[in-house]
SELO-12156 format. One record per residue (C-alpha): y, x, z; chain; residue number from 1. Coordinates in pm, 1 decimal, always signed. Layout:
Y; X; Z; A; NUM
...
REM end
This chain:
+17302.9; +11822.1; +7157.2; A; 1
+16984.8; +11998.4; +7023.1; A; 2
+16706.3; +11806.9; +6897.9; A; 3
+16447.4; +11707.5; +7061.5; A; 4
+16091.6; +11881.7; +7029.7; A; 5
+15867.9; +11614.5; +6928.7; A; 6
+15591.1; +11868.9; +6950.8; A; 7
+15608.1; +11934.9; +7294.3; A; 8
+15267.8; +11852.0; +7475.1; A; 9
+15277.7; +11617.5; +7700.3; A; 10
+15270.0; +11723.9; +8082.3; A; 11
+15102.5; +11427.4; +8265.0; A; 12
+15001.7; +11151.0; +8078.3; A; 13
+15199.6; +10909.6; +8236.8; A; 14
+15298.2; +10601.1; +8052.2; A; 15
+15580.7; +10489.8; +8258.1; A; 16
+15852.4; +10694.6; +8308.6; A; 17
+16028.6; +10474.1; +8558.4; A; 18
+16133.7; +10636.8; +8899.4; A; 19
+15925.4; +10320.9; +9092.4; A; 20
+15664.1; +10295.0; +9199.9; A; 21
+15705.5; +10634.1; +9356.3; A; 22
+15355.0; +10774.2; +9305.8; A; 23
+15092.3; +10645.1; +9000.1; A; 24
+14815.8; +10835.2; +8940.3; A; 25
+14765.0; +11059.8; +8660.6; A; 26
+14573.1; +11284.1; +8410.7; A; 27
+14646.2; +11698.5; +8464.0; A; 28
+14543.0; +11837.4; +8136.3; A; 29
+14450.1; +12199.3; +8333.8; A; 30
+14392.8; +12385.1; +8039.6; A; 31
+14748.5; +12354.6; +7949.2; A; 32
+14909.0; +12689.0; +7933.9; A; 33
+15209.0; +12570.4; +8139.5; A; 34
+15035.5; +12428.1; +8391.3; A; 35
+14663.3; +12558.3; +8477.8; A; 36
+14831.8; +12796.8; +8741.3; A; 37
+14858.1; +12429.1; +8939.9; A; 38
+14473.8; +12428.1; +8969.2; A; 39
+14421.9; +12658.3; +9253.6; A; 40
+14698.8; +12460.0; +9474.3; A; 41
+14523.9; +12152.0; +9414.7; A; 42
+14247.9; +12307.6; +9502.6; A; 43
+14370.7; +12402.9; +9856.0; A; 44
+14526.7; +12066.4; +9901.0; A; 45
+14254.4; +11891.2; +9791.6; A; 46
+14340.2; +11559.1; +9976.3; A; 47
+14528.8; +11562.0; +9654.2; A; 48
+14248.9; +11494.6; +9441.3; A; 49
+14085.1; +11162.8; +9396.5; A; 50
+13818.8; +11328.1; +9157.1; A; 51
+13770.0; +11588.8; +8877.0; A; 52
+13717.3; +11459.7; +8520.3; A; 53
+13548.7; +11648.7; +8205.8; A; 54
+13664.0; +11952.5; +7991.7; A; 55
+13927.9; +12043.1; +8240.1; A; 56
+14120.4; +11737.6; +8345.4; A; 57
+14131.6; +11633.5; +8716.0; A; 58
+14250.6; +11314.8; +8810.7; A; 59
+14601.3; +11342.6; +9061.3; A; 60
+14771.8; +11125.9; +9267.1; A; 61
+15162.3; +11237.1; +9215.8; A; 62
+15496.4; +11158.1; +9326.0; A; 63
+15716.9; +11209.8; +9014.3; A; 64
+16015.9; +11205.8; +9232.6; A; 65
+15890.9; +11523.1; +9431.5; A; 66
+15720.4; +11646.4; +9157.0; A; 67
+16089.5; +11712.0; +8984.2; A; 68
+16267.1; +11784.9; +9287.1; A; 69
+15984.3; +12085.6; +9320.3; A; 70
+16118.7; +12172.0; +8954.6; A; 71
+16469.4; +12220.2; +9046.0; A; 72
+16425.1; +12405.5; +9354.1; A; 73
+16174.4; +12625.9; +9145.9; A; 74
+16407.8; +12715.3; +8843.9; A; 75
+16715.7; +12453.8; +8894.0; A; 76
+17066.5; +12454.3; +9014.4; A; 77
+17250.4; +12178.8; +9173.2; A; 78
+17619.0; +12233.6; +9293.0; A; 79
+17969.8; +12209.4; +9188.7; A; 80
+18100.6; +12338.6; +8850.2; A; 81
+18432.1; +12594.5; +8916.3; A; 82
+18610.3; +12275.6; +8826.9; A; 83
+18447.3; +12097.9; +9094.6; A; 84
+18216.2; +11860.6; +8913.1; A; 85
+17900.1; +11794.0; +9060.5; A; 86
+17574.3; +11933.9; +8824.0; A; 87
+17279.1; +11925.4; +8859.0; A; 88
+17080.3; +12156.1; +8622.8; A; 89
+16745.9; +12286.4; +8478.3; A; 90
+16649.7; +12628.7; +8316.7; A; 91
+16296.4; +12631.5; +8172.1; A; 92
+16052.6; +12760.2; +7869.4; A; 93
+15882.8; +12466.7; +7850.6; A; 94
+15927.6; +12177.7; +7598.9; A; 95
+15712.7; +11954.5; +7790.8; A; 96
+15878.1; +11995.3; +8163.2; A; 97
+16197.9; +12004.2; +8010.1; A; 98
+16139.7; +11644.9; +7794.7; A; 99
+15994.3; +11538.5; +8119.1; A; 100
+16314.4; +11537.8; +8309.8; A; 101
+16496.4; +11406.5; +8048.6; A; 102
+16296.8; +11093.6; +7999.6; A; 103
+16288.3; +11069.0; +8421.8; A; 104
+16668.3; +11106.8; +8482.4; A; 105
+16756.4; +10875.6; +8189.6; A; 106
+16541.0; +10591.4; +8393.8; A; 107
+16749.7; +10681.0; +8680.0; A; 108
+17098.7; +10796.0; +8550.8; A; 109
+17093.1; +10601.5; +8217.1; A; 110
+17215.2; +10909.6; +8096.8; A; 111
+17004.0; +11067.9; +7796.2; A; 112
+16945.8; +11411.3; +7706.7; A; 113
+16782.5; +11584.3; +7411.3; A; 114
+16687.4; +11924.1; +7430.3; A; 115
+16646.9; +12237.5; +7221.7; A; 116
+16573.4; +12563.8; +7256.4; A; 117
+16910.1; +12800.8; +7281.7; A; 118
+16914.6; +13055.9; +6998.9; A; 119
+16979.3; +13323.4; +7222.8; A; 120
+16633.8; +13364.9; +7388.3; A; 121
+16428.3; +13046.0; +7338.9; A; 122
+16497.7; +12892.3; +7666.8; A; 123
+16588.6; +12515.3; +7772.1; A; 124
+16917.9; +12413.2; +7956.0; A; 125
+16932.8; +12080.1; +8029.7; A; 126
+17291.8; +12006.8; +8240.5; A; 127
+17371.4; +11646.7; +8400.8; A; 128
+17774.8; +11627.2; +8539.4; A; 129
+17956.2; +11434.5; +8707.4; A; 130
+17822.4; +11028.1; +8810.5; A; 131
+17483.2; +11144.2; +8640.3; A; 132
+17450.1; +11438.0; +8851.3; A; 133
+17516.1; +11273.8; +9167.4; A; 134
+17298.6; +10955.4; +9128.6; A; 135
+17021.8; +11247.1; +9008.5; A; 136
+17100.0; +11438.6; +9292.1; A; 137
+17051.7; +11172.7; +9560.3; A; 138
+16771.8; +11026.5; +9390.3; A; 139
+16570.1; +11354.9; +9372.7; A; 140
+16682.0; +11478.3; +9768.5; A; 141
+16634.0; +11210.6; +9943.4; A; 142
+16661.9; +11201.1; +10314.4; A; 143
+16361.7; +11339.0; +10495.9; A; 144
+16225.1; +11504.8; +10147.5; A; 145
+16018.6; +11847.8; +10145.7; A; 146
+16306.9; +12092.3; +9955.7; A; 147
+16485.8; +12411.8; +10028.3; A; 148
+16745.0; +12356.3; +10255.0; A; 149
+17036.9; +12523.8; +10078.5; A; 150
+16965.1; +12284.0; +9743.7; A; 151
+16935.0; +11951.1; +9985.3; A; 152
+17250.5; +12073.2; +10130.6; A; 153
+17375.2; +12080.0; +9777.9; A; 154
+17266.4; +11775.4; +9698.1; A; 155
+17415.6; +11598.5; +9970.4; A; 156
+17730.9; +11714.3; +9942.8; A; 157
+17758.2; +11548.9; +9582.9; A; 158
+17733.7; +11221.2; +9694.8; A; 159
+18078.7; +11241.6; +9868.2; A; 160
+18224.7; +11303.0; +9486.2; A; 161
+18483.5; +11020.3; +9319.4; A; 162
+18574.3; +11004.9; +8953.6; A; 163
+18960.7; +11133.4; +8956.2; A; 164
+19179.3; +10835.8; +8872.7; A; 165
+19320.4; +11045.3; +8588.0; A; 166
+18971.5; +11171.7; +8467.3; A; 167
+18900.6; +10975.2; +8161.8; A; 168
+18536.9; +10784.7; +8104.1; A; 169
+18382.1; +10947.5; +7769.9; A; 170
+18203.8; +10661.5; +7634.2; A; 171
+17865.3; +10711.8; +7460.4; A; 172
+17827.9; +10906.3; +7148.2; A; 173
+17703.9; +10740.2; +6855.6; A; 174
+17382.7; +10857.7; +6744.6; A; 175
+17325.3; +10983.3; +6383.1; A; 176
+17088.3; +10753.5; +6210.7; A; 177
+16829.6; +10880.2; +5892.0; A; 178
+17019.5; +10694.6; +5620.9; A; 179
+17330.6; +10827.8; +5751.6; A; 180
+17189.3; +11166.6; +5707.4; A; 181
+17052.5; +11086.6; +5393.9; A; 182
+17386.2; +10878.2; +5270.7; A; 183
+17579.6; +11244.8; +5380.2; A; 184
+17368.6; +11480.4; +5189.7; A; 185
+17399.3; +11271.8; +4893.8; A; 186
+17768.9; +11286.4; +4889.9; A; 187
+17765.1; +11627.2; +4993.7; A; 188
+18093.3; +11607.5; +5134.1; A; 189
+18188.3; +11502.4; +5503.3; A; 190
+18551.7; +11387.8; +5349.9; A; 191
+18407.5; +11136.0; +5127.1; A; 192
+18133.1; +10959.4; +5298.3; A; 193
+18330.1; +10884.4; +5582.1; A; 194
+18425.8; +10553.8; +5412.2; A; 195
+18080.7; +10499.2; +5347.7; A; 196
+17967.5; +10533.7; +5736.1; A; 197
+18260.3; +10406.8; +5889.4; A; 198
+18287.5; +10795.2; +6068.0; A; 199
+18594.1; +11048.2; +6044.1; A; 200
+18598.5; +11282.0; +5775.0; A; 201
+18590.5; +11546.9; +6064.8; A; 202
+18269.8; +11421.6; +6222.8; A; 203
+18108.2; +11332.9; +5880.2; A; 204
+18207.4; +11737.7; +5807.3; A; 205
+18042.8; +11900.6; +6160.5; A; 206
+17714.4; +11693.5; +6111.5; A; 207
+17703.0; +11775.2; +5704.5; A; 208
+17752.4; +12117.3; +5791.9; A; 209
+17489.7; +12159.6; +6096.7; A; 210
+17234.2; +11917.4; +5831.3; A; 211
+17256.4; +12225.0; +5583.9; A; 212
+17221.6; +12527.0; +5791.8; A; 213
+16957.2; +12399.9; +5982.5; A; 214
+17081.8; +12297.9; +6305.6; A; 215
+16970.8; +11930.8; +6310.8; A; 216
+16655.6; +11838.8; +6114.5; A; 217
+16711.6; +11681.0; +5748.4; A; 218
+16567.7; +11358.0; +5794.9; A; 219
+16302.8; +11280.0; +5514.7; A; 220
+16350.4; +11162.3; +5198.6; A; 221
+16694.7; +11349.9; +5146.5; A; 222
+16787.9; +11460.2; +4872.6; A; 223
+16640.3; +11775.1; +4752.8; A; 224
+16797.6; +12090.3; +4722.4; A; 225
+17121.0; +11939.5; +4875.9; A; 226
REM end
């Protein structure tokens, strides 16, 4: 996986994250170049407003569940793969929408994501499969729930999918810690610090190798020039 953009402005300043309760009220920064475009429906549904603050902030009521599910009807898939996993996707330009969902559906699915722009035009793909997809899925499309009809349909019909007896469990990757990174670019060769980290030579060799052209960020402190 990418990493993360730790830059990425913020889109509601929500300090909880977790799925319940289902709507908290929060701050709409509406000067943010993602979002100000939201202004004028607020406007027009102004039952939504509980009062305007200063320099461009108006203080929302919101349902983060709907709020998302808007999301992926807007600029999301949710289906089955050609394999016939259950997905459920998003496809966006914006750090802060994308991180959003990612720090949402991993209070749902437990699943975490990081994301990173794709070198091919700058855009964010964030993908959950399989049991992730489908708790996701019914969470966001619930019963009753203001959607387009062909993506509830969708969604619905993943909740009728079962793990193939056969189909393996991946278990959680092991994250890459800052001293490992440092510990690997001192060696400066995946082969030998695999002792060192208690990794396989082949693993210690794929992260050494996306640490010096750039496709992970060299954690500080590392040795120069390395």
């Amino acid at each position: 996986m990418a990493e993360h953009d730790t830059n990425a402005p913020p889109l509601f300043e929500l300090g909880d994250v977790s799925p319940v309760p289902p709507t908290a009220p929060a701050f709409m920064d509406l000067q943010h170049p993602d979002y100000a475009y939201m202004f004028g429906f607020l406007q027009a549904d102004g039952h939504l407003a509980r009062g305007t603050g200063h320099k461009g902030r108006l203080t929302v009521e919101i349902s983060r569940r709907d709020y998302l599910r808007g999301v992926i009807d807007a600029d999301g898939s949710v289906g089955h793969t050609g394999q016939g996993l259950p997905f459920v996707s998003l496809t966006t330009a914006s750090a802060a929408v994308g991180a959003y969902l990612c720090r949402y559906a991993k209070a749902v699915t437990g699943s975490a994501r990081q994301i990173g722009r794709n070198a091919r035009d700058g855009i964010y793909n964030v993908v959950y499969t399989r049991e992730a997809a489908v708790r996701l899925a019914g969470h966001l499309y619930y019963p009753g729930c203001l959607s387009l009809a062909r993506k509830q349909t969708a969604a619905t019909a993943l909740a009728s999918w079962e793990r193939p007896a056969d189909m393996p469990v991946r278990s959680p990757g092991r994250r890459w810690k800052p001293w490992e990174d440092r510990a690997l670019l001192a060696h400066g060769d995946g082969e030998s610090a695999a002792a060192e980290l208690g990794r396989s030579a082949a693993s210690c060799s794929v992260r050494l190798w996306r640490l010096k052209t750039g496709k992970v960020r060299r954690p500080e402190g590392g040795p120069a020039g390395a």
